[in-house]
C-alpha positions, 0 to 999 in steps of 0.5 A, a space after each residue: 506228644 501233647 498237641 494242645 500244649 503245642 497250639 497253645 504256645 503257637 496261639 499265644 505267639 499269634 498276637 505278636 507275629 500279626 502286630 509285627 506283619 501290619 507294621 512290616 505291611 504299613 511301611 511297604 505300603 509307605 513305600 509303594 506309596 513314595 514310589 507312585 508319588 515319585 512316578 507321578 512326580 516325573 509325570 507331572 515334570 514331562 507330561 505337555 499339560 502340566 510342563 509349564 506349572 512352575 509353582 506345582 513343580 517346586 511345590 512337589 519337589 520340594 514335598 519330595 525331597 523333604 521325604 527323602 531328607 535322610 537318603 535316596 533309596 537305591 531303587 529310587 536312584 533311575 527316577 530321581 536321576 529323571 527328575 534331576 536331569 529334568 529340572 537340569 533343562 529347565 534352569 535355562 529358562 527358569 533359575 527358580 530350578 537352582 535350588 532345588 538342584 542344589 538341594 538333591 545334590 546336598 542329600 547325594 552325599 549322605 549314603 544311598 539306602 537299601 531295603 535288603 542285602 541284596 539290593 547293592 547288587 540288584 541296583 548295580 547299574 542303577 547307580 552307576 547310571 545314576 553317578 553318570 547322570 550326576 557329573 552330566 549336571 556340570 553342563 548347568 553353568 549355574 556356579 552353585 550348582 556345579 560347586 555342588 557337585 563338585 563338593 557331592 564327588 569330595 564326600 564320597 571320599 570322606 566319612 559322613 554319618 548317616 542320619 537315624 534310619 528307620 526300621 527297615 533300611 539300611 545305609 550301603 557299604 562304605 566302599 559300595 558308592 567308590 567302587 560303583 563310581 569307578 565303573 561310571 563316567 563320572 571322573 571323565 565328564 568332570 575332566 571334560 567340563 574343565 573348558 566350561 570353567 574359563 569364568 569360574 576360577 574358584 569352581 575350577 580350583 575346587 574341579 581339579 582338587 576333586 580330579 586330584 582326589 579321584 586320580 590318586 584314590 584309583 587306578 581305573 579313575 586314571 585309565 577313565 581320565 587317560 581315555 578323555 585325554 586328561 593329560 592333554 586337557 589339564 596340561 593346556 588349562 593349567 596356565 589360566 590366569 590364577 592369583 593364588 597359583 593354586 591352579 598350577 599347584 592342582 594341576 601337576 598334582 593331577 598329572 603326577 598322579 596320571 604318571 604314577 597310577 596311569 599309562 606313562 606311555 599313554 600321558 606322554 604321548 599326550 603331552 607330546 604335543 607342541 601346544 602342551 610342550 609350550 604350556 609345560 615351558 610357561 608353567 616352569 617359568 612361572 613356578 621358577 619365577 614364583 621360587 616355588 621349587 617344589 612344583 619347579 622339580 615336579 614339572 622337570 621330571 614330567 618335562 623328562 619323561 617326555 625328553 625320553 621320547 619327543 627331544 625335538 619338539 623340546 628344541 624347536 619350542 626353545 624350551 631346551 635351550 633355557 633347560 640348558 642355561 639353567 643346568 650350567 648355572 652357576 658353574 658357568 657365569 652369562 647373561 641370560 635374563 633368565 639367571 642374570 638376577 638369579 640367587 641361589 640358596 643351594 639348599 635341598 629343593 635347588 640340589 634336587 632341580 640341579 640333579 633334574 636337570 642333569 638328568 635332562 642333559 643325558 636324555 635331550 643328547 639323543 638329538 644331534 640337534 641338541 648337541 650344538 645347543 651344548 657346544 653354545 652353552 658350554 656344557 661339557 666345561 661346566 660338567 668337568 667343573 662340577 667333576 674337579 676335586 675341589 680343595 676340602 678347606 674349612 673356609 670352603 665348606 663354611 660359605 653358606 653361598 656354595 654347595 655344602 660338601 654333602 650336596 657337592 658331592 652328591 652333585 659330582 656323582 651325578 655330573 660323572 654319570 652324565 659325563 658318561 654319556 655326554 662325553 663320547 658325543 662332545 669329543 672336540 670339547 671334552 679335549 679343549 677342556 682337558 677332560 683327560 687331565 680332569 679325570 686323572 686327577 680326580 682319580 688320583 685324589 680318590 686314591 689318596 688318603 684326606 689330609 684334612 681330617 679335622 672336619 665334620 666326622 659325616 663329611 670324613 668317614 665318606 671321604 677316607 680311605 676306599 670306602 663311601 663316596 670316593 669309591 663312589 666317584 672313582 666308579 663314576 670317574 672309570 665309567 667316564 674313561 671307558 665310554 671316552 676310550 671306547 669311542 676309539 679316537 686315536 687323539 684321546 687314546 694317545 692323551 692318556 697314554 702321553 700322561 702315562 695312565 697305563 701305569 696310573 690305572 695298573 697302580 690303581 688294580 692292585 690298590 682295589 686289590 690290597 683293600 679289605 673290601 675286595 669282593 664288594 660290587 662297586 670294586 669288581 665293577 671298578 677292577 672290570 672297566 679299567 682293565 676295559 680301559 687297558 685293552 682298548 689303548 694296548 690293543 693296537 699298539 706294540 709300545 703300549 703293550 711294552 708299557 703295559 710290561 711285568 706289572 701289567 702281566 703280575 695283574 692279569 696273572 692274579 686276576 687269572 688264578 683269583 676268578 675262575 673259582 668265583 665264576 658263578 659266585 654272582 657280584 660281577 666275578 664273571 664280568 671280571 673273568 671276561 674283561 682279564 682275559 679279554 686284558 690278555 689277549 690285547 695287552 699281552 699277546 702280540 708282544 714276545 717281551 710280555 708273552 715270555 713273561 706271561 708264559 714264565 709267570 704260568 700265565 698259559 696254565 691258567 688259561 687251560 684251567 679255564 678252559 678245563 673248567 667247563 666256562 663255556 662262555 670263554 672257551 672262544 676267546 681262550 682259544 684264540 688266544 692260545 692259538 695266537 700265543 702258540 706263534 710264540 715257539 716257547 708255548 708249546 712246551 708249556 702247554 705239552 707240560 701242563 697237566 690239569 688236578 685230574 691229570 689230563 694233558 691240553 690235547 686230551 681237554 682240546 679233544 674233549 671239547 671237539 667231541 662236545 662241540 660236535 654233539 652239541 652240532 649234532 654230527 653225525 657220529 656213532 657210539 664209538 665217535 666213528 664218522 657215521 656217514 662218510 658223504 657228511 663227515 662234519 656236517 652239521 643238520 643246521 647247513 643243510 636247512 636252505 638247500 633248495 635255495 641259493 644264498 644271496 652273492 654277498 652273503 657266506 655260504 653255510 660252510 663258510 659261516 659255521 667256520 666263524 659260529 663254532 670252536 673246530 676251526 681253532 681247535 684244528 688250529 693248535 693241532 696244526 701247531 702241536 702237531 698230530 703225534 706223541 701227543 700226551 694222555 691220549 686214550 684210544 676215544 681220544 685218537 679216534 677223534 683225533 684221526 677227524 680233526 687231523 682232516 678237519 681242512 680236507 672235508 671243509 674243503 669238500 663241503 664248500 665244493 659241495 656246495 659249489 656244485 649244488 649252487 650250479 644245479 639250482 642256478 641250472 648252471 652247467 659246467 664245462 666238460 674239465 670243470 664238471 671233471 674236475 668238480 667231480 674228483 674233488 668230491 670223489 677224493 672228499 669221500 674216499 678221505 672220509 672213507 679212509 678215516 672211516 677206516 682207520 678209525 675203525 682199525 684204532 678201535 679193532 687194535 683197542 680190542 685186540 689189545 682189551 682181549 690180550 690183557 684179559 686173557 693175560 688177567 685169567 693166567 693170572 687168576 689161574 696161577 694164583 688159584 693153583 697155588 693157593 691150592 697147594 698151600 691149602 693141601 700143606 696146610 691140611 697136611 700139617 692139621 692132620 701130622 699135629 692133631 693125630 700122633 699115629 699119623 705124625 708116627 707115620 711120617 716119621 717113619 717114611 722120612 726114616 726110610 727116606 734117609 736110609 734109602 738116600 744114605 751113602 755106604 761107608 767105604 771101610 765096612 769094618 769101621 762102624 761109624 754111627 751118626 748122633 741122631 736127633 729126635 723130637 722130644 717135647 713142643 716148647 711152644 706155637 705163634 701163629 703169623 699173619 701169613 695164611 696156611 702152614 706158613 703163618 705157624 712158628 713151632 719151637 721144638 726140644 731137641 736131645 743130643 744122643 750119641 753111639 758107644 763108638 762115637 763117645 770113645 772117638 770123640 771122648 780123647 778130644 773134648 769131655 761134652 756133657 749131655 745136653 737139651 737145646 731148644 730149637 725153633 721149627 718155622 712151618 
């Protein structure tokens, strides 16, 4: 390597490399310098012998600034903070301070400078003590400064250019100074100078545009705001005296903010006081008075939020009452100076105030107190208005003074929805006002095809046929129906059967049914609540089950063998499987007329389908209603008959869900379901939890309880109606088990004497000498009973294996048998191999079958007369065909044969018949 080649290149770079390091030396230098300047500056501020030069001090500050025109650096920020807090406590006895306030302020918005990378983190907390010191300047009750800062906190926000920066400094990230301020108290000490503002309107206007800002640029903003308890402090300024509105405007923008970003739970309890309720109440005339709508809904809905919870303080403060008056206008012509002069333009901003205050109506009904409030105002008349179908005429929708027919119904919809929950709380009402009548009515016209046709194509394809907002408001109109029905008031229950809704509903199923849109949620959810509806008025009377009759029993029927497939397809067939059932059970049963039907209609066999269909949700109520059904002699036969796709009869499937329920229990059973322990034959691990303590008097005992919790006793039940023997499709399994359920009643007994006694021990209660006897054979006999099962049970399972040995040992005689043949057809086989493959072989047994003839031959009586016999011997093999049978034979041999005959026999036969010599063919089947 060549080394001077090396130093001279290092030598030539020297020059450069110096001029660069005086210039880097130069500025740090610069920078010291400032930074002793800034200490000394602080210096002179505090220090006792120099406090009180005024002059001195606007001439350094100003020096100073003038210096630090382009920024302040980020290590600089803790001193400059000093000097600002400094010049802060000196504006009160000398204005002279102001600007130079003002001044700093205005170089606070441009970015903070840094001199390395890392100086953003090193200087962390610099800043963000720096930005808490910068909102305390707010106590300066100077207007042009507070406008300032007020202005400086909006420039964060915005993009300001950065002014030329020398070598060596940098500007900050955008989001460096944003981040940093969410960490401060900034935003909380601006909310708080909100009650130094009283005389400075516009620094106030511009204060809450700037809150408005910081609430919806940042959740942690909005938590800071919470924790000062900004909901509260804004909601009591809002109403301060404003001739733009401006104030009112800003100031629901920034609770809005608080409920979208913030704690809604926290802004509510905040607002939930009596003084914040009765500022809502003054900002929501004043906007309703000004016609701002748009700030009038946004005061509703926070208005709402806090109805969810605080409904009270809404009526005391009467704030609920004019809420109310409002939401009956103009359905409902008064007084009130609050809408005696009251023009509406029904336009969107009305529409949407109108939906609000609906929407209060079912929040503020939770206080019994309201609903009085309701009954003054006549709430449930102008609710059943909104609701009346309404003549769909051109002249009608052509009135620029009503609702449009978009907005009508849209308004119909939400008068539905709180129908449904005002309605059950307004009884007395909903009859005066015959809500029934309304609501039948309405339902009959959403079933019924639109007869005007020539209007607006939006407004006709929404209203034909099932589609859009009829079916829309018949699920609103049916939702209404069941909450009334389900109140269980006999005299609304009674009103719709007089004006025949049974049928008008069960017309109504099979409509939804027919349509092609069947299977679409809104339909399923209709088709659910009417046959809710048809439970709860059939339920507890024989004649309107009588009229719920065969076209009732056709729907349940359909529903029955259409839904147990679709169970778990989602969209509400579940719910529809549940309430069609649950349609059976109090529609039908109870009633022979719609039973027989029910059962001729195959009504029982779908409920065993359901009930083999592993939908455990069900099995419960299918239980009871086969088991009440079974009082019905006809049953039986029907359910002794069904059988299932796999062939399992009902007693088979009852059995089966005995032996599952018991497993799920965890009963004690061995493998082959025996009853494992006889001092416990059906009890279950969770009766056995509270031994040690007595239940209370007023509650059931364990043994009780588990009667109620699980399926035996309804299983036991139709056993008992079945009966215990010739049951169908049982296997020996199946009869064990049944051998348990056949005394399900006998060891419940014993269990609630057992219990009995251990109660008496723990109560140290001793009974008499008979008692204590007779407690004691009562548990004696439960134990031999489960004893005795235990035995026959064990005797089924011993004939099972009698009978399993029997079979197999019958299966190896068979196996034999069958072995021994196939031998034999193997050796003829192979003997008739051997007679066609050797010809001195086939020679031989010609030969043995000659002298067997001979041997077997009678003797002739006339030992004279020779009589010879025509022989037949084979001559040639014409052909083979081999069959599907295995062995000898599956083989078809076609011989020739030759007819020839003896001298004596020619002469003999020659006088009768002249036959020549001939060769036939004959077919040999092996």
């Amino acid at each position: 390597m060549d080394w001077g080649k090396l130093v001279s290149q290092r030598n030539t770079d020297i020059p450069v490399t110096r001029a660069k390091s005086s210039d880097e030396k130069q500025h740090i230098e610069q920078l010291t310098t400032k930074s002793l300047e800034l200490s000394k500056v602080i210096h002179l501020l505090e220090d006792p012998l120099t406090a009180n030069l005024k002059e001195r001090h606007i001439f350094v500050l100003k020096k100073l600034l003038k210096r630090c025109q382009i920024g302040f650096l980020l290590k600089e920020l803790t001193g400059i903070a000093k000097i600002l807090n400094v010049c802060a406590e000196k504006t009160k006895d000398h204005p002279e301070y102001v600007p130079i306030l003002c001044e700093a302020l205005q170089i606070c918005r441009l970015p903070f400078l840094k001199e390395k990378t890392s100086d953003e983190l090193t200087y962390t907390q610099d800043v963000i003590e720096f930005l808490s010191h910068m909102g305390c300047l707010m106590r300066v009750p100077d207007a042009e400064v507070r406008r300032h800062i007020v202005e400086c906190v909006k420039s964060f926000y915005s993009c300001v250019a950065p002014k030329e920066l020398p070598d060596g400094l940098q500007s900050t990230s955008p989001g460096y100074r944003l981040q940093l301020l969410e960490r401060s108290d900034l935003a909380q000490t601006l909310l708080l100078s909100m009650a130094a503002l009283e005389n400075q309107p516009d620094i106030r206007l511009q204060l809450l545009q700037t809150l408005q800002i910081l609430s919806c640029a940042s959740d942690m903003n909005c938590a800071l705001m919470l924790n000062a308890r900004g909901a509260e402090t804004i909601c009591l300024h809002m109403n301060e005296a404003d001739p733009t509105g401006q104030v009112l405007l800003q100031s629901s923008e920034v609770m809005w903010n608080l409920l979208e970003r913030g704690s809604r739970e926290e802004v509510t309890a905040q607002l939930g006081s009596m003084e914040c309720i009765i500022s809502l109440k003054e900002a929501f005339l004043n906007s309703f008075g000004f016609g701002d709508l748009h700030l009038t809904n946004d005061l509703l809905v926070i208005t709402t939020l806090i109805a969810e919870h605080l409904n009270s303080l809404i009526i005391e403060s009467l704030f609920a009452k004019q809420l109310v008056v409002l939401a009956t206008f103009p359905e409902i012509k008064r007084h009130n100076p609050l809408v005696r002069s009251l023009k509406l333009n029904f336009n969107k901003e009305e529409l949407k105030m109108k939906k609000l205050l609906l929407n209060l109506l079912v929040f503020m009904a939770k206080d019994v107190s309201a609903l009085q409030i309701y009954r003054e105002e006549k709430v449930m008349l102008a609710l059943l208005t909104l609701v009346r179908p309404h003549a769909a005429s051109p002249d009608r929708w052509s009135n620029s003074r009503y609702w449009s027919p978009i907005h009508q119904e849209a308004l119909q919809l939400h008068a539905l929805a709180t129908l449904a929950t005002v309605a059950p709380l307004l009884l007395d009402d909903y009859m005066l006002c015959q809500g029934n009548s309304c609501l039948l009515l309405l339902l009959d016209w959403c079933i019924k095809p639109d007869v005007h046709s020539d209007q607006d194509s939006s407004v006709r394809r929404g209203l034909e046929g099932f589609g859009g907002i009829k079916k829309a408001q018949m699920q609103h109109c049916v939702r209404v129906l069941r909450s009334v029905t389900s109140s269980c008031e006999e005299l609304i229950n009674q009103d719709l059967c007089d004006q025949d809704a049974i049928s008008q509903l069960l017309g109504i199923l099979m409509q939804l049914e027919a349509s092609p849109d069947e299977d679409d949620g809104v339909t399923l959810e209709i088709e659910s609540d009417i046959q809710l509806i048809l439970s709860v008025l059939c339920e507890s009377d024989m004649h309107r089950k009588e009229l719920f009759g065969a076209a009732g029993v056709e729907m349940a029927v359909h529903f029955l063998r259409k839904g147990y497939n679709k169970f778990h397809s989602g969209l509400g067939h579940n719910k529809l499987i549940l309430t069609t059932v649950d349609c059976v059970w109090s529609c039908i049963v109870g009633c022979f007329t719609t039973e027989n039907y029910f059962l001729a209609k195959g009504g029982v066999f779908l409920l065993l389908e359901l009930l083999s269909s592993s939908l455990r949700c069900i099995y419960c109520i299918i239980l009871a209603i086969l088991l009440e059904l079974c009082d019905n002699p006809n049953t039986l036969s029907y359910i002794l008959k069904w059988r299932d796709r796999n062939g399992q009869t009902a007693p088979r499937v009852l059995l089966q869900l005995w032996s599952d329920e018991e497993e799920k229990l965890s009963v004690s059973r061995n493998l082959q379901g025996v009853i494992a322990d006889p001092q416990k034959p059906i009890l279950c691990p969770h009766q056995e939890e509270d031994v040690d303590r007595s239940p209370p008097v007023n509650v059931p005992s364990a043994a009780v309880l588990e009667i109620s919790e699980n399926l035996r006793a309804k299983i036991y039940s139709i056993f008992c109606k079945l009966g215990f023997e010739d049951l169908p499709g049982l296997s020996t399994q199946h009869y064990v088990t049944l051998s348990i359920v056949r005394r399900y009643l006998d060891f419940k007994v014993g269990e609630v004497w057992q219990e009995i006694k251990r109660e008496l021990d723990l109560d140290g209660v001793r009974p008499i000498s008979p008692d204590a006897e007779a407690l004691f054979s009562i548990c004696r006999i439960s134990g031999d009973t489960a004893v005795s099962v235990t035995q026959e049970q064990s005797s089924i399972l011993e004939q099972q294996n009698k009978e399993e040995i029997g079979k197999e040992e019958h299966m190896y005689k068979e196996i034999k048998t069958r072995n021994k043949q196939q031998k034999l057809l193997d050796k003829t086989w192979e003997n008739y191999i051997s007679k066609t493959s050797s010809f001195e072989t086939l020679k031989e047994v010609k030969a043995a079958r000659e002298r067997h003839m001979e041997s077997t031959r009678p003797r002739s009586r006339n030992d004279d007369a020779t009589f010879h016999p025509s022989e037949h011997f084979i001559g040639q093999v014409i052909s083979v065909e081999a069959r599907d049978t295995p062995g000898p034979a599956g083989v078809k041999v076609t011989l020739a044969r030759a007819s020839m005959k003896s001298a004596g026999q020619g002469e003999v036969e020659g006088a009768t018949a002249q036959d020549p010599e001939f060769f036939s063919a004959v077919s040999v089947g092996v």
